[in-house]
C-alpha positions as CSV (number, residue, x, y, z in Angstrom):
1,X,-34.0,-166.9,158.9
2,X,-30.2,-166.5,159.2
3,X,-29.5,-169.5,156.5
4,X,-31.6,-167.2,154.2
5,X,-30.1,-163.9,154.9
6,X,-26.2,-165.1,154.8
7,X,-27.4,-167.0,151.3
8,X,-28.8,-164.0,150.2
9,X,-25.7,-161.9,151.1
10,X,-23.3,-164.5,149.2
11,X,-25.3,-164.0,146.0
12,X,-25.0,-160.7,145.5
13,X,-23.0,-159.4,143.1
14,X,-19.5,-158.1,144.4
15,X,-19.5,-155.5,141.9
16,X,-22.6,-154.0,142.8
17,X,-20.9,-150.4,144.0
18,X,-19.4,-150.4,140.9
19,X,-22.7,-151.0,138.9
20,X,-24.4,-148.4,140.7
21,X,-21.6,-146.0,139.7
22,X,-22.7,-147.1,136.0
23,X,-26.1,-146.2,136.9
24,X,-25.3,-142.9,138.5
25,X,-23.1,-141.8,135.3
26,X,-26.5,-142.8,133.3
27,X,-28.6,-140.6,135.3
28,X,-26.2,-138.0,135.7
29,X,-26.2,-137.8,131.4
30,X,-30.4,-137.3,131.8
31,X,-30.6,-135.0,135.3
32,X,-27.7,-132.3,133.1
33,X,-30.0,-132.3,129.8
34,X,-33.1,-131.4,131.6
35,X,-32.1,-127.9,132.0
36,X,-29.2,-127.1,130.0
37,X,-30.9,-126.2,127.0
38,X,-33.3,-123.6,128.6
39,X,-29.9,-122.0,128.9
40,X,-29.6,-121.8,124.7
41,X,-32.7,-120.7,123.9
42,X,-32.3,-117.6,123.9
43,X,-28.8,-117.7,121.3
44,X,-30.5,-120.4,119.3
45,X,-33.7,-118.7,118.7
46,X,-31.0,-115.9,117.3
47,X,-29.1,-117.6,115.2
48,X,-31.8,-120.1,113.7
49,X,-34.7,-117.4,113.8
50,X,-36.7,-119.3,116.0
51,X,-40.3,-118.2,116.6
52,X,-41.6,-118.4,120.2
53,X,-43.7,-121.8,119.1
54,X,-40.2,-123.4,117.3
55,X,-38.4,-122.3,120.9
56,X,-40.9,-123.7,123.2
57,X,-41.2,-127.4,120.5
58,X,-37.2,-127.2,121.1
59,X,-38.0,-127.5,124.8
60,X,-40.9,-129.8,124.4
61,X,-40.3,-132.6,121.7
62,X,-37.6,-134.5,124.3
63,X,-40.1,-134.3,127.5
64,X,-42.9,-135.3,125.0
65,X,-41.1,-138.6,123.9
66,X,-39.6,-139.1,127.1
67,X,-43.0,-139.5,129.3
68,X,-44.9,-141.1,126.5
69,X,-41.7,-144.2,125.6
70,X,-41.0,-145.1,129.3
71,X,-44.2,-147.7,129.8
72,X,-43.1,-149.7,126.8
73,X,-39.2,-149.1,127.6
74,X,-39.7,-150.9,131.1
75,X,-41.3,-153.8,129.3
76,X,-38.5,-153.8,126.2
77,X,-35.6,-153.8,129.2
78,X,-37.5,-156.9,131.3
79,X,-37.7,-158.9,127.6
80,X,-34.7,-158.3,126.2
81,X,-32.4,-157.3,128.8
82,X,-32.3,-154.3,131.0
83,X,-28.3,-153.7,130.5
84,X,-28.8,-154.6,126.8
85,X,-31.5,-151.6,126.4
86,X,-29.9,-149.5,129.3
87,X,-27.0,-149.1,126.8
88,X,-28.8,-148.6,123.2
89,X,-31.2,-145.9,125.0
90,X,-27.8,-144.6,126.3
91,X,-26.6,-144.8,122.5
92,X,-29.7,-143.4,121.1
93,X,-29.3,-140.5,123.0
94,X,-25.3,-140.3,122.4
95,X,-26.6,-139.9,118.3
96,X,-29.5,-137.7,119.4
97,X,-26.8,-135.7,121.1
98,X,-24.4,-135.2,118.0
99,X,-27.3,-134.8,115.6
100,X,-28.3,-131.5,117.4
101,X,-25.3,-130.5,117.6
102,X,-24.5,-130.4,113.9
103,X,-28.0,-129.3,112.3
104,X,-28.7,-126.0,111.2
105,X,-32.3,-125.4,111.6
106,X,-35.0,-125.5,113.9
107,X,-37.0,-128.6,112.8
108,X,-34.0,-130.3,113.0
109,X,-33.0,-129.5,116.3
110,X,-36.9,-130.9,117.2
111,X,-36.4,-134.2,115.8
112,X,-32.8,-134.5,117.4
113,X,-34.7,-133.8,121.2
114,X,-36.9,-136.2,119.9
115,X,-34.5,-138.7,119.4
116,X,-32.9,-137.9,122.4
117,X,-36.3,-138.4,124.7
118,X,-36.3,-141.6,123.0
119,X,-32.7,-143.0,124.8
120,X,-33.6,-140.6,127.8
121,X,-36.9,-143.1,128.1
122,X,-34.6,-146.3,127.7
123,X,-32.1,-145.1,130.2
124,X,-34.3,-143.7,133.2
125,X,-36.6,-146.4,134.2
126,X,-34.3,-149.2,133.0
127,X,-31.6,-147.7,135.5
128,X,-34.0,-148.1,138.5
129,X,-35.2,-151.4,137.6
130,X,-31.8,-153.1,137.8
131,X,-31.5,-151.3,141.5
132,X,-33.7,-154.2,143.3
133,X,-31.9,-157.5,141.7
134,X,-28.2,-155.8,142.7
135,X,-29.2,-154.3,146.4
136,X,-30.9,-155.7,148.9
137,X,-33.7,-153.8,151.1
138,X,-30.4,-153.0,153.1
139,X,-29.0,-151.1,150.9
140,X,-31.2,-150.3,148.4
141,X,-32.2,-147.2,149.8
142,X,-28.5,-145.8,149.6
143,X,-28.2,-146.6,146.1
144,X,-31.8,-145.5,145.3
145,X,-30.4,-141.9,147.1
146,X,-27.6,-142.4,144.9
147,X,-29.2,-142.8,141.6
148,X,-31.4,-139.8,142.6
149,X,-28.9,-137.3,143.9
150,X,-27.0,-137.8,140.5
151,X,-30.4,-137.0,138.4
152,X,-31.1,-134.1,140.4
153,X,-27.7,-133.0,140.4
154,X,-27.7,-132.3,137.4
155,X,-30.0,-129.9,137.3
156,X,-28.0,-127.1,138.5
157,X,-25.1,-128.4,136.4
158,X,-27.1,-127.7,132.8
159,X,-27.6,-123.9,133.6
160,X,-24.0,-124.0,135.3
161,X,-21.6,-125.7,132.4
162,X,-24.3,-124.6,129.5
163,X,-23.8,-121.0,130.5
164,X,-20.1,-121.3,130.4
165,X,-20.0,-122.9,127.2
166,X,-22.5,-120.1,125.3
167,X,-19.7,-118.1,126.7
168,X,-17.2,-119.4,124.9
169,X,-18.2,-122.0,122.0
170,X,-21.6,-121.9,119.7
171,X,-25.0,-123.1,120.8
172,X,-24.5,-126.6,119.6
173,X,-21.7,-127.2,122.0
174,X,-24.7,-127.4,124.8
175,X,-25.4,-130.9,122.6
176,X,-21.9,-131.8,122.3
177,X,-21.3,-132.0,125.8
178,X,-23.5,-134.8,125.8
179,X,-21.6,-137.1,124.2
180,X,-18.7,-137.9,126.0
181,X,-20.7,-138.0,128.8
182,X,-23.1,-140.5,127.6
183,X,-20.0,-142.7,126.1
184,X,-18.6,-142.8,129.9
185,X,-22.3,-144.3,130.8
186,X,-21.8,-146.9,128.2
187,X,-18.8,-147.9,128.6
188,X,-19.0,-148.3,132.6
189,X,-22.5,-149.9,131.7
190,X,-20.8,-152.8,129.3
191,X,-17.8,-153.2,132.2
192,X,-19.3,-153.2,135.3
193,X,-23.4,-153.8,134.9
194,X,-24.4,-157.0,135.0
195,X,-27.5,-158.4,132.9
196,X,-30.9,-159.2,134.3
197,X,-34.4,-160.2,132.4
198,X,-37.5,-161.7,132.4
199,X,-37.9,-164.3,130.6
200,X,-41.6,-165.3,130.8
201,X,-42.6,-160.9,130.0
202,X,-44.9,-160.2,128.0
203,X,-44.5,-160.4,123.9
204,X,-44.3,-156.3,122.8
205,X,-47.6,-156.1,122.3
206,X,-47.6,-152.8,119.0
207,X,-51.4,-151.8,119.1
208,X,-51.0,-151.3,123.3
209,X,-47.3,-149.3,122.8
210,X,-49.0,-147.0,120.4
211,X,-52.0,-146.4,122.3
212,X,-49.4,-145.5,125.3
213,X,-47.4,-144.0,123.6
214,X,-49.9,-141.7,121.4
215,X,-52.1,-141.2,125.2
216,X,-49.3,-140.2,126.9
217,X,-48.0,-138.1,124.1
218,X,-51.3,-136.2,123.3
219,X,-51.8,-135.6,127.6
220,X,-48.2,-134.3,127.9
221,X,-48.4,-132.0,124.8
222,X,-52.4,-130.4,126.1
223,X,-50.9,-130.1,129.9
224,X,-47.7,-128.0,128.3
225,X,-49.7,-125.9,126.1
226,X,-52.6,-125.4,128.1
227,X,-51.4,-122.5,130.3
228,X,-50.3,-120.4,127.0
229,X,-53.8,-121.6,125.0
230,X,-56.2,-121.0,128.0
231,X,-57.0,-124.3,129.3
232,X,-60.4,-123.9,127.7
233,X,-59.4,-123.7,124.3
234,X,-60.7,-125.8,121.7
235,X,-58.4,-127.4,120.8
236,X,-56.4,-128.2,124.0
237,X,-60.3,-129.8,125.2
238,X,-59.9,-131.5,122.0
239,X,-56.5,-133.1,122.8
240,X,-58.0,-134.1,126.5
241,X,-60.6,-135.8,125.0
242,X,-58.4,-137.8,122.7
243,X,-56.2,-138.4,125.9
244,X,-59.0,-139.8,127.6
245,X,-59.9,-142.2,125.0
246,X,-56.8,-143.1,124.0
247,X,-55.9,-144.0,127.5
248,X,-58.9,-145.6,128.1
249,X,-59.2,-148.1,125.5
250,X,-55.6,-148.8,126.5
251,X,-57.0,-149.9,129.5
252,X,-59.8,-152.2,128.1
253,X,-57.2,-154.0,125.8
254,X,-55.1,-154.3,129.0
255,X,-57.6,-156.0,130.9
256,X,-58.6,-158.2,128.3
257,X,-55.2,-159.3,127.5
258,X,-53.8,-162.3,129.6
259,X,-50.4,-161.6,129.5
260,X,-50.9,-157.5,129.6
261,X,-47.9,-155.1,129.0
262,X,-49.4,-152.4,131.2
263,X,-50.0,-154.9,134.1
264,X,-52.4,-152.6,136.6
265,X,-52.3,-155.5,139.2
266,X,-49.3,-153.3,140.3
267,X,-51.4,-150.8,141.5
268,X,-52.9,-153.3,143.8
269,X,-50.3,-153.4,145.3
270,X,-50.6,-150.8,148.3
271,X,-46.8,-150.4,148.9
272,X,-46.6,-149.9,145.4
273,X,-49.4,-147.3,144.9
274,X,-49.3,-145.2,147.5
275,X,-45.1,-144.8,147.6
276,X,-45.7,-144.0,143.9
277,X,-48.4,-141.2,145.0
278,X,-46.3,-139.5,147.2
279,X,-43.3,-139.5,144.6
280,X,-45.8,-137.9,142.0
281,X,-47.1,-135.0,144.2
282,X,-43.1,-134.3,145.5
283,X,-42.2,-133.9,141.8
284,X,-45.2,-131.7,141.8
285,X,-44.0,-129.5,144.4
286,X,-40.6,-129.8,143.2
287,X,-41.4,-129.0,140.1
288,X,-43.4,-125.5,140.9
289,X,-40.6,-124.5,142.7
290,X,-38.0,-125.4,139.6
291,X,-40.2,-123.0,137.6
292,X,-40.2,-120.1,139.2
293,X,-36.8,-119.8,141.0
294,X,-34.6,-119.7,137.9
295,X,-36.8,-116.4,136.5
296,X,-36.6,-115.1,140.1
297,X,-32.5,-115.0,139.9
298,X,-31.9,-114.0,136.7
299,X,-34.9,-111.4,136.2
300,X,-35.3,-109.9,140.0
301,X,-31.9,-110.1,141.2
302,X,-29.9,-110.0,137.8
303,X,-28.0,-113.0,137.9
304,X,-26.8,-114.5,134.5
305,X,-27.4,-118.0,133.6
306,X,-23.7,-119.3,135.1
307,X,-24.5,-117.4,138.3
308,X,-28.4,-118.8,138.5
309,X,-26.8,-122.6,138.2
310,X,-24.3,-121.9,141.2
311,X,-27.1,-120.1,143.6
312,X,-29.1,-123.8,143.1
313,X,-26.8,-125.4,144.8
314,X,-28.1,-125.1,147.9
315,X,-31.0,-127.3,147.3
316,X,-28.4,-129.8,146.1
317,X,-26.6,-129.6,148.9
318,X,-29.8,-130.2,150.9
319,X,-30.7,-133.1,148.7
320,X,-27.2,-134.7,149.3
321,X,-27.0,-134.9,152.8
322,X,-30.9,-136.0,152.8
323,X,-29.9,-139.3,150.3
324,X,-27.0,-140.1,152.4
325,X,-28.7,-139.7,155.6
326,X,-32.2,-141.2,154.5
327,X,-31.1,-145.3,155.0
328,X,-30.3,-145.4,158.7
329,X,-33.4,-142.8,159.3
330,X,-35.4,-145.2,157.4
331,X,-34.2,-148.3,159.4
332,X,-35.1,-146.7,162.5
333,X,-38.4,-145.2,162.5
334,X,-39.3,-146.8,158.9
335,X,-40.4,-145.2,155.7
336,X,-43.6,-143.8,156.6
337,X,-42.7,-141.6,159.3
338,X,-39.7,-140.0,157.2
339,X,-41.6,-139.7,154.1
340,X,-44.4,-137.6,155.6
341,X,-41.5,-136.0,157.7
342,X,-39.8,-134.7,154.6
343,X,-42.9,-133.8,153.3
344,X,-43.4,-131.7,156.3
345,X,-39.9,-129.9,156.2
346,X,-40.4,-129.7,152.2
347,X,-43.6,-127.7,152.8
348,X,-42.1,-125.4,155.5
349,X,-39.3,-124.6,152.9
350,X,-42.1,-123.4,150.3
351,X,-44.2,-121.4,152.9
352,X,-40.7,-119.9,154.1
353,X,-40.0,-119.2,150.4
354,X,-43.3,-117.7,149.9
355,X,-42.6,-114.8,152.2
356,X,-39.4,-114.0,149.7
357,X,-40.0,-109.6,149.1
358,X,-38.4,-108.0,146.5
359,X,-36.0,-106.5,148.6
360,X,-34.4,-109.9,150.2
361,X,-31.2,-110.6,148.9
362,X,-29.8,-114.4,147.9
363,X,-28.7,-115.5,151.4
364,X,-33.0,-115.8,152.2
365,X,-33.4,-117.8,149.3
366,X,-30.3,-119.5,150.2
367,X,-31.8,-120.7,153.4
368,X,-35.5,-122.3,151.7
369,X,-33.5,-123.8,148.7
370,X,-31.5,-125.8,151.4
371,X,-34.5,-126.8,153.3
372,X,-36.4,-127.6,150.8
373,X,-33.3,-129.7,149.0
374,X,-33.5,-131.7,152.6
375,X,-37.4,-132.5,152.2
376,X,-37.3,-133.6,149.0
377,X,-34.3,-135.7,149.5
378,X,-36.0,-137.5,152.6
379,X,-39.4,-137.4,151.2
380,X,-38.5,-138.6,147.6
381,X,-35.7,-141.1,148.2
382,X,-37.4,-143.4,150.9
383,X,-41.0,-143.4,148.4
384,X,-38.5,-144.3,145.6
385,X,-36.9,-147.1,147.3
386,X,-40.1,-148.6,149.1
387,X,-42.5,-148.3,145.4
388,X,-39.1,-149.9,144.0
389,X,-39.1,-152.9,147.1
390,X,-43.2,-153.9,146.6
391,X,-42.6,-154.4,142.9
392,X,-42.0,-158.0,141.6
393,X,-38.2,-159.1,140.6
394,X,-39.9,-160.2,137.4
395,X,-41.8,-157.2,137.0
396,X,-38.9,-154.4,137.9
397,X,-38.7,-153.3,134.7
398,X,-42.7,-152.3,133.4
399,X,-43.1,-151.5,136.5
400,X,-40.4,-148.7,137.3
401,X,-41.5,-147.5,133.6
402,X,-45.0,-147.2,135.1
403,X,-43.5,-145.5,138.3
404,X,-41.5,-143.0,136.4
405,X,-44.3,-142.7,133.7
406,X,-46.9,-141.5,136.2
407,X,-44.1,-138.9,138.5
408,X,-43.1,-137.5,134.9
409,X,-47.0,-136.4,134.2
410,X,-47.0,-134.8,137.3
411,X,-44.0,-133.3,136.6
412,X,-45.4,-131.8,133.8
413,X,-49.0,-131.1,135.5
414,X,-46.7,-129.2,138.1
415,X,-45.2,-127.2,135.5
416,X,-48.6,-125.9,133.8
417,X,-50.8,-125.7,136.5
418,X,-48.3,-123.7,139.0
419,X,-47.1,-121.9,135.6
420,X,-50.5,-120.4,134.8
421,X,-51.1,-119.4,138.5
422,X,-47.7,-117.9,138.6
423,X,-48.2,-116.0,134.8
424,X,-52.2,-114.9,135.4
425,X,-50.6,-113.4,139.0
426,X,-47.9,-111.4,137.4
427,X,-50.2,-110.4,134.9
428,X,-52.8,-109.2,136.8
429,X,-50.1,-107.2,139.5
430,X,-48.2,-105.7,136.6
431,X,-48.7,-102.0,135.6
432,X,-48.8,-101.1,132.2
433,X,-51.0,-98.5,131.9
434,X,-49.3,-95.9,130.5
435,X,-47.5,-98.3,127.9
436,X,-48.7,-98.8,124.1
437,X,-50.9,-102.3,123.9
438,X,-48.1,-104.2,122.3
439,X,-45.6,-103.0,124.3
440,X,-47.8,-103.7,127.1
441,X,-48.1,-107.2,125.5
442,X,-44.8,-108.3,125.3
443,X,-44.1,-107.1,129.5
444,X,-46.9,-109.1,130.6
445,X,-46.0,-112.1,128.9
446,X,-42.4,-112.7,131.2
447,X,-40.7,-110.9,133.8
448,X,-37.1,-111.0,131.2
449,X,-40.0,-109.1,128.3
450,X,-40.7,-106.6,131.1
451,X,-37.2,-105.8,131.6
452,X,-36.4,-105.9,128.4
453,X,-38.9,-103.1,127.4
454,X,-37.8,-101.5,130.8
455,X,-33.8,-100.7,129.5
456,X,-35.2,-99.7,125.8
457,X,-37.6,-97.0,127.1
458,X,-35.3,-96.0,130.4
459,X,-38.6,-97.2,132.2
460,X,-37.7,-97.6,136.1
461,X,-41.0,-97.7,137.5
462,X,-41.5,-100.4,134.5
463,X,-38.7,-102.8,135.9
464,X,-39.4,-102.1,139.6
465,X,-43.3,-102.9,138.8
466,X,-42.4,-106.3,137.2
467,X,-40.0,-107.4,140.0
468,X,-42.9,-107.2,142.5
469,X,-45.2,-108.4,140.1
470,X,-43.2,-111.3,139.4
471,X,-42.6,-112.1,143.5
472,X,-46.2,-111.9,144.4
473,X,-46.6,-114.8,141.5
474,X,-43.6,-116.8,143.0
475,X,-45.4,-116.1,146.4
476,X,-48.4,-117.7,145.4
477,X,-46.9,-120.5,143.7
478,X,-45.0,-121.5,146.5
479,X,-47.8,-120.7,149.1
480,X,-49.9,-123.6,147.1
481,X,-46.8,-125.9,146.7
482,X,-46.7,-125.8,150.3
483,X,-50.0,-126.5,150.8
484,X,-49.8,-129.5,148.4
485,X,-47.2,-130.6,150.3
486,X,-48.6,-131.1,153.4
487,X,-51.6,-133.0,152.1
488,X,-49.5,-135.2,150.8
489,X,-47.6,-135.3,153.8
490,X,-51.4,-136.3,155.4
491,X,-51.7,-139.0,152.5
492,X,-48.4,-140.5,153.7
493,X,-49.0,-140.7,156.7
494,X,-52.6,-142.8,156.4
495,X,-51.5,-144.7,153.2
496,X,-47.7,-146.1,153.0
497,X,-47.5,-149.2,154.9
498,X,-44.4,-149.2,157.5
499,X,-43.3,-152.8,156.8
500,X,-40.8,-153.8,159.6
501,X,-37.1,-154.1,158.2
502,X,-36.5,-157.6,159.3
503,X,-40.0,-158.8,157.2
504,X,-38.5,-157.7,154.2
505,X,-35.3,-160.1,154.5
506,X,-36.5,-163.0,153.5
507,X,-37.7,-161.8,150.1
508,X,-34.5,-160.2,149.3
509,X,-33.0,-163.7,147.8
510,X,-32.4,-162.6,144.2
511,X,-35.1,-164.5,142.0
512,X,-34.0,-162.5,138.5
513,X,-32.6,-164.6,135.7
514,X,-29.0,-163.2,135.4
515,X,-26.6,-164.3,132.6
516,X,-23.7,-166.1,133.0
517,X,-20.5,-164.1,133.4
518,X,-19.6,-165.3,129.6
519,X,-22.7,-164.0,128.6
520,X,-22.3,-160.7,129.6
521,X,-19.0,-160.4,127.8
């Protein structure tokens, strides 16, 4: 046992830190474009006369590409080389970047985000896939923490530089941004990261990429325009069904295939499964909460966009000390125990939250943000870390894409189901009675339409009927958040195995094919 442990610790890579500092400038690029933009809308819709569809397809086209590319990304990165794709998605998006930033009309800007989702589904599963062959289970959870805290992180960022920069430059400096910070990723990516493969992966197999890809695509697209259609539209059924049978004869190729690119052994795996679960139903939660807190700033309590970024911070702050913390907590009571733990804490932050009135100021939502940023931190980072550990070296690369495929869709589900609680809520609380119908339209649709039509008509009662409107929706949405996190808190607690830190030694002898030094040059 020692011989093996002291070999293993002689063949890792010296220059791991450094790597993971690559890795965390990669993420960092991805975690600021996620919200950034929301920030713009509003001036770009102005100045490019964008309807509410073109604003909303803006927002959509990159999370679109982005959850429907990762699948066959993993697999290009464990082929071909996961530093060799790492850098051409982080390129991709670098053009992406510059393109939006220099068009001048709305379908353009869509295809540039498309573009963009396409490097952003390069860069985010390829970045965890080389965690496993650099770290061992050690100090893999540290850099997992890492790698997280810098993607979240930059969530509060995008509203917090975005808004500063709509003060002072045009809307396409929101894209602009995004390329010197995506030519720092690739240059510390072609210094510092070393290359890993597969060799024996899969061929790309093109009839299974577009049947992901086009599944994938057509779920995402029903799930975010379901809540505005009526989830029993038409034509959003329509797109389910195609989902379904897309999906499903991806499956039936799969299984007939004997070298698959989707390979659903994985999911045999229990480690694997349930570790990827839990992450899926955190992002979830996280992502209900994400929602509705932004609106709840700006529209309740007045905040501008700058201001909203900086009042997030809590959360991060939360999350910080929570990846930091989460490897010697893990080492002593073992995944299991903190993952249901910070699943616990995350749905105490949501019930607190859910008790929010109209007439608390910040410093209450202060207090849940940072609770909640602790939660997620120790729920998220450990199931990261142990789904990452149960996956084969060989297999790091599809199978992260299939890790970060499945906690996107819920992502996504998150977003539209706790949407349409939040806007049928709001809708039903809010009193327009003695408003015209299309007036009355245009305040139920948003809590910023409410108060818009509020200050034109010198309609108090109008604005003060919106505010508690929209904080009886947030209530809700957070009341259910917390409830879904504590059944998955349950689901931890009976599924994740709790492996023993010394059993997982053994296998931490590096079994990845890495080039030569002169290779890598």
């Amino acid at each position: 046992m020692a011989a093996v442990i002291q070999d293993a610790e002689t063949r890792r890579d010296p220059r791991r830190w450094w790597a993971l500092g690559a890795l965390v400038a990669s993420m960092l690029v991805l975690g600021f474009d996620m919200t950034i933009l929301n920030v713009a809308l509003p001036t770009m819709a102005r100045d490019l006369g964008a309807s509410t569809g073109g604003q909303q397809w803006m927002a959509d086209a990159y999370i679109v590409v982005f959850a429907a590319l990762m699948l066959p990304a993993g697999l290009l990165g464990d082929r071909f080389g996961r530093r060799r794709m790492l850098i051409a998605g982080l390129a991709v998006f670098l053009a992406g970047s510059l393109a939006g930033a220099l068009v001048d009309n709305v379908t353009s800007v869509v295809a540039a985000r498309a573009a963009m989702g396409i490097g952003g589904a390069l860069v985010m599963p390829l970045a965890l896939a080389v965690l496993p062959s650099l770290f061992g289970p050690d100090e893999r959870t540290k850099a997992v923490g890492a790698v997280s805290a810098a993607s979240a992180l930059g969530l509060p960022l995008g509203p917090i530089i975005g808004g500063w920069l709509l003060d002072h430059f045009w809307w396409g400096s929101v894209f602009l941004i995004n390329v010197p910070m995506a030519a720092i990723g690739i240059t510390a990516c072609v210094l510092l990261l070393p290359e890993t493969r597969d060799p024996s992966a899969p061929k790309v197999d093109a009839v299974s990429t577009a049947l992901t890809a086009a599944g994938l695509g057509v779920l995402i697209y029903a799930i975010i325009e379901a809540p505005d259609r009526g989830w029993g539209d038409p034509l959003i059924l329509a797109f389910f069904t195609a989902a379904a049978v897309l999906i499903t004869l991806l499956v039936v190729r799969e299984r007939r295939s004997a070298r698959p690119m989707l390979d659903l052994s994985l999911l045999a795996r229990r480690g694997f499964l349930a570790n990827t679960l839990a992450a899926t139903l955190v992002m979830f939660v996280l992502s209900g909460l994400m929602f509705v807190l932004p609106q709840y700033l700006q529209a309740v309590l007045g905040h501008d966009a700058l201001a909203t970024g900086v009042r997030m911070l809590p959360m991060m702050g939360g999350l910080l000390v929570a990846a930091r913390g989460s490897a010697p907590v893990v080492a002593r009571f073992g995944p299991r125990a903190v993952i249901s733990s910070g699943l616990v804490v995350l749905a105490f932050a949501a019930f607190l939250g859910s008790r929010t009135t109209v007439h608390d100021g910040y410093g209450f939502t202060a207090l849940w943000l940072s609770i909640a940023g602790l939660g997620f931190g120790f729920a998220v980072v450990p199931a990261m870390d142990a789904a990452l550990g149960a996956l084969p070296r060989d297999r790091a690369g599809s199978g992260s894409g299939l890790l970060m495929t499945v906690r996107q869709v819920g992502g996504a589900i998150g977003i539209a189901l706790l949407g349409s609680l939040l806007a049928s809520a709001y809708a039903d609380r809010l009193d327009t009675s003695a408003l015209p119908h299309p007036v009355a339209r245009t305040a139920s649709d948003s809590v910023v339409g409410a108060h818009v039509v509020a200050g034109r008509l010198g309609d108090r009662a109008l604005a003060a009927s919106a505010d508690a409107a929209y904080v009886h929706g947030m209530g809700l949405v957070l009341l259910v958040s917390g409830i879904a996190a504590l059944v998955t808190a349950l689901l931890a607690a009976a599924l994740v195995p709790n492996p023993k830190p010394e059993a997982a030694l053994p296998n931490d002898v590096p079994d990845m094919v890495t080039e030569p030094e002169n290779a890598r040059q």
